[in-house]
C-alpha positions, -999 to 999 in steps of 0.1 A, spaced: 712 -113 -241 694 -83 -235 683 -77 -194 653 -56 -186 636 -50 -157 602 -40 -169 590 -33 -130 606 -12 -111 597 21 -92 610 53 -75 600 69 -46 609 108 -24 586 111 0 594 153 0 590 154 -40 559 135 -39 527 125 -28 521 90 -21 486 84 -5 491 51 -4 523 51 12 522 50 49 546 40 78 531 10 83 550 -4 55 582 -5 74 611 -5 52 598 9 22 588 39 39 616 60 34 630 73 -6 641 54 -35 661 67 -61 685 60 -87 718 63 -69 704 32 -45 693 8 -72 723 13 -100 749 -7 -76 718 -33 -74 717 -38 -112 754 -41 -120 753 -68 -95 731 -89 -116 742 -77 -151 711 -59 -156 712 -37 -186 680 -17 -183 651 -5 -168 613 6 -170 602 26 -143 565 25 -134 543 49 -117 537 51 -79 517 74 -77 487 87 -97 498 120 -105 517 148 -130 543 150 -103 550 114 -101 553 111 -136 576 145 -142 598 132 -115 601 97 -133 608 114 -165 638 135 -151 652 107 -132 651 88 -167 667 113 -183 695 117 -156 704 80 -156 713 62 -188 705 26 -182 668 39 -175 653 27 -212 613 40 -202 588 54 -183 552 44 -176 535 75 -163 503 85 -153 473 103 -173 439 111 -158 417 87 -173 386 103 -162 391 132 -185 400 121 -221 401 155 -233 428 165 -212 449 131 -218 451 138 -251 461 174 -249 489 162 -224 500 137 -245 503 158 -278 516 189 -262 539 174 -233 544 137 -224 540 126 -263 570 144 -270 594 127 -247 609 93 -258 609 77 -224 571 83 -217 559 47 -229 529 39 -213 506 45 -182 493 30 -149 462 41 -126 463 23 -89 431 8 -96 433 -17 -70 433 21 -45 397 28 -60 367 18 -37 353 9 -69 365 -26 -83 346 -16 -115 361 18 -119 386 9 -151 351 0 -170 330 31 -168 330 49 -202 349 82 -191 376 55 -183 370 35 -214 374 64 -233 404 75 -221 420 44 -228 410 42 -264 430 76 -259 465 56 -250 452 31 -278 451 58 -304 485 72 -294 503 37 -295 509 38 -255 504 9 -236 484 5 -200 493 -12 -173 472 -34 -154 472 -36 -113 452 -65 -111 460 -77 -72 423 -86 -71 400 -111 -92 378 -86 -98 406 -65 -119 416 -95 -139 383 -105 -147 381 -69 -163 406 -73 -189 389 -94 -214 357 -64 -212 388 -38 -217 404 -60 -250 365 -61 -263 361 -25 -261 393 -18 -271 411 -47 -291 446 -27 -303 451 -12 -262 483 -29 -255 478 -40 -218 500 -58 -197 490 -78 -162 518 -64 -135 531 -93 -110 510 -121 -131 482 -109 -112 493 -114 -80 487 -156 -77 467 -168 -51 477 -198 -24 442 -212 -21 439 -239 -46 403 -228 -50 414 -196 -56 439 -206 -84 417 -224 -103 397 -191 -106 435 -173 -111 441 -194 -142 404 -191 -158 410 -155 -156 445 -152 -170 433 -173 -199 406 -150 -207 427 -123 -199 453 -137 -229 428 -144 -255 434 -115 -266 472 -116 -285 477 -75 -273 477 -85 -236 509 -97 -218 524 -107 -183 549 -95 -161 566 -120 -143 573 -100 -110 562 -90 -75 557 -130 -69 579 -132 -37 557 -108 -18 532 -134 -31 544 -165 -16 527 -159 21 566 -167 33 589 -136 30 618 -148 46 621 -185 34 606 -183 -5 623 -199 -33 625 -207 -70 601 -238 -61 575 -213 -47 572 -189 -77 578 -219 -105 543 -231 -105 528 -199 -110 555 -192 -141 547 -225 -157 510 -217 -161 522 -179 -173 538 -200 -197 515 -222 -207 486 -196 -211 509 -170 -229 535 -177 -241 574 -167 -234 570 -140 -262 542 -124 -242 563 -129 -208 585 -101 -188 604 -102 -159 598 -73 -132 618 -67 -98 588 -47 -82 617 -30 -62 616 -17 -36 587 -32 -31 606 -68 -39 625 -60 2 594 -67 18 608 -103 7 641 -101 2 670 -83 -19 665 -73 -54 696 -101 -65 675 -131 -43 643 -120 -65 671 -118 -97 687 -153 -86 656 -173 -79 634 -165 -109 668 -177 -130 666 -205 -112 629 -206 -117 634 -198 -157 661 -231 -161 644 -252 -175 634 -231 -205 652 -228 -235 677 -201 -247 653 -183 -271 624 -181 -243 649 -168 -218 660 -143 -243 622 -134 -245 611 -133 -208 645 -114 -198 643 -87 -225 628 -92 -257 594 -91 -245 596 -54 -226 617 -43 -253 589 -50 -282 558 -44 -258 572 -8 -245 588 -1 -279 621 5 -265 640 3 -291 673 -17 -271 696 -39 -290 690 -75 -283 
């Protein structure tokens, strides 16, 4: 069986700039590279990987792209593009990113916009009918209701943009609030091109030393139950994942959350999914 880790980042704080990245965030303040999360992954048995974006920029992304290159159990890449200039995307894409086999998709930090509507103003629109067009998917930050409740308006004005929700949206505690979680993910996943990554749920859970499988199952039993295993993927989020333990606790207890399931929807959520969604390419 096939083990991908759709969600995972990398991070040099000399290479880079990370506006969002601050001291205040304690231990993942510092770099994050390849050499630190390789030892990580044989651990588990994971096979592959799918870096995503930390940063919305060309540098983040060229950085991403060399790292992928360097490191053989990388499988993809999802970059960045400007999305307020269409024009531009495309002539990056066709004359630069297009070109390179790891560049799979892209990711704007929506949810570090003032704006909660920003992802639906035309320019934005536009440039995602730009992705569309070029068969690269987007990635969805949607850590606030008013980001999911966006993507059914996105999957109307664009129906083939392959989207998928990072971190299942980031569930919320309140039941209140989860009632309005689940309305939106179903909405969200009437459309059959937009999928879930089950990750970033420990940092989630409102306890980051004492979490377990029994915290996270609930919210991957309604991911199941509104899409589907074949629309399912499992993401570390590391390093954002040691804000609330080590990547093999986050590895061991969504197992332990997945048990119950049977063979061919593990097969999906563990690898098939990413593998199909990002166009990958990996052996089963």
């Amino acid at each position: 069986m096939l083990k991908l880790d759709t969600h995972q980042h990398f991070w040099h704080l000399e290479k880079v700039d990370y506006p969002w990245l601050v001291p205040a965030y304690g231990p993942i303040y510092a770099n994050f590279e390849a050499p630190d999360l390789e030892p990580l992954l044989d651990e588990v048995g994971m096979h592959k990987t799918v870096i995503v974006q930390a940063a919305d920029s060309y540098e983040d992304t060229d950085y991403m792209l060399a790292t992928a290159a360097a490191n053989d159990w990388v499988a993809g890449v999802v970059g960045w593009l400007p999305l307020l200039d269409p024009a531009g995307m495309a002539r990056k894409i066709e004359e630069d990113y297009g070109q390179n086999a790891y560049f799979r998709g892209i990711r704007h930090l929506i949810h570090e916009v003032a704006d909660p509507d920003w992802v639906t103003q035309d320019q934005v629109i536009e440039g995602l009918q730009v992705l569309a067009d070029h068969d690269l998917t987007f990635d969805v930050v949607a850590v606030f209701p008013n980001h999911l409740k966006h993507v059914p308006t996105l999957s109307e004005r664009i129906p083939k943009l392959k989207m998928v929700v990072d971190h299942l949206a980031k569930p919320p505690l309140d039941a209140d609030d989860s009632r309005v979680w689940r309305e939106q993910m179903a909405a969200a996943a009437e459309n059959p091109n937009v999928y879930a990554k089950v990750s970033g749920l420990n940092t989630a859970t409102g306890d980051p030393e004492n979490w377990t499988w029994e915290d996270i199952k609930p919210w991957v039993d309604s991911a199941l139950e509104i899409f589907g295993a074949d629309r399912l993927m499992f993401g570390s989020d590391w390093p954002v994942a040691i804000l609330a333990g080590t990547y093999k606790k986050v590895h061991d207890e969504t197992t332990k959350a997945l048990a119950d399931l049977s063979e061919e929807e593990k097969v999906a959520i563990w690898g098939s999914t990413g593998n199909a969604f990002y166009g990958l390419g990996l052996d089963p």
